[in-house]
N, C-alpha and C positions, 0 to 999 in steps of 0.2 A: 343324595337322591332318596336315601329308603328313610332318611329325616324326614326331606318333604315333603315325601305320599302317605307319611307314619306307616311304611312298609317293615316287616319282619324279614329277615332271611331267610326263614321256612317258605316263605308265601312264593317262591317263585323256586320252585324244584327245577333242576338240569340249569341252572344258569348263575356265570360266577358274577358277583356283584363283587367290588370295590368300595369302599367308603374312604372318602378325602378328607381330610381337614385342614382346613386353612384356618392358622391366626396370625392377626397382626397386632403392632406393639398398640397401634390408636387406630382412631377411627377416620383422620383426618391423614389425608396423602399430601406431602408437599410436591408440587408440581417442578419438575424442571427439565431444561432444554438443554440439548447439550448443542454449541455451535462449535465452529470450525477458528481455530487458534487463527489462524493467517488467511485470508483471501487471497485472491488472483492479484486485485488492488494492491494489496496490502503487501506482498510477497515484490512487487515489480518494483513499486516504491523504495524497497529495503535492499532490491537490486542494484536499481539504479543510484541511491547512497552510496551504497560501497565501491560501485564501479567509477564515482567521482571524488569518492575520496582516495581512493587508490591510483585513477590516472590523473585525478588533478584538472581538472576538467569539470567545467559547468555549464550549465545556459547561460549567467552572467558572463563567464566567461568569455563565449563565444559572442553576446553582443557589445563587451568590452572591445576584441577585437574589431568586430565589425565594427564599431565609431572609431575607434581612433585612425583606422586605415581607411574610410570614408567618408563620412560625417564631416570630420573634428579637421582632415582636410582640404576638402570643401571650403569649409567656413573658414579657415585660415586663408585660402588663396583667394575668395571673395571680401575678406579683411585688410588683406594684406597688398594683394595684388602677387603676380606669377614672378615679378622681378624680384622679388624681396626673396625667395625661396629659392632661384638661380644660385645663388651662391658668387656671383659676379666679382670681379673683380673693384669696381667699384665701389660697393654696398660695402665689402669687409673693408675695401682703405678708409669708408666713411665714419666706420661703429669704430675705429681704432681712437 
């Protein structure tokens, strides 16, 4: 302050001034941002990894079952027809 007014210390009796100085190494500031290691996203993701590699368990998973106890037959009994999957006594004297 008493740099910038080219003020003296005498010149202002009963009052305490302060003089600061600030240096720095340059004149130029590198800018930086500090962000957050892990998000909300990023966190549930990392959750849900380990909770299926641990119980074994996936989405594939679960639409593996789902076709194979739907799906797959389905299209086998419309393939095949309902008598062939009987198990009949028939059919096994015939495949022998």
């Amino acid at each position: 302050m008493l740099m910038a007014f080219d003020a003296h210390p005498g010149e202002f009796p009963g009052i305490q001034i302060t003089r600061l100085y600030f240096n720095f190494k340059g004149r130029q500031f590198m800018r930086s941002e500090r962000h957050e290691l892990y998000g909300m996203t990023d966190f549930l993701a990392a959750i849900g990894g380990l909770l299926g590699l641990f119980i074994g368990i996936s989405l594939v998973s679960l639409i593996e079952v789902f076709y194979f106890s739907t799906l797959r037959l389905w299209v086998n009994l419309k393939r095949y027809g309902r008598h062939y999957w009987s198990g009949s006594e028939e059919l096994l004297a015939n495949n022998t």
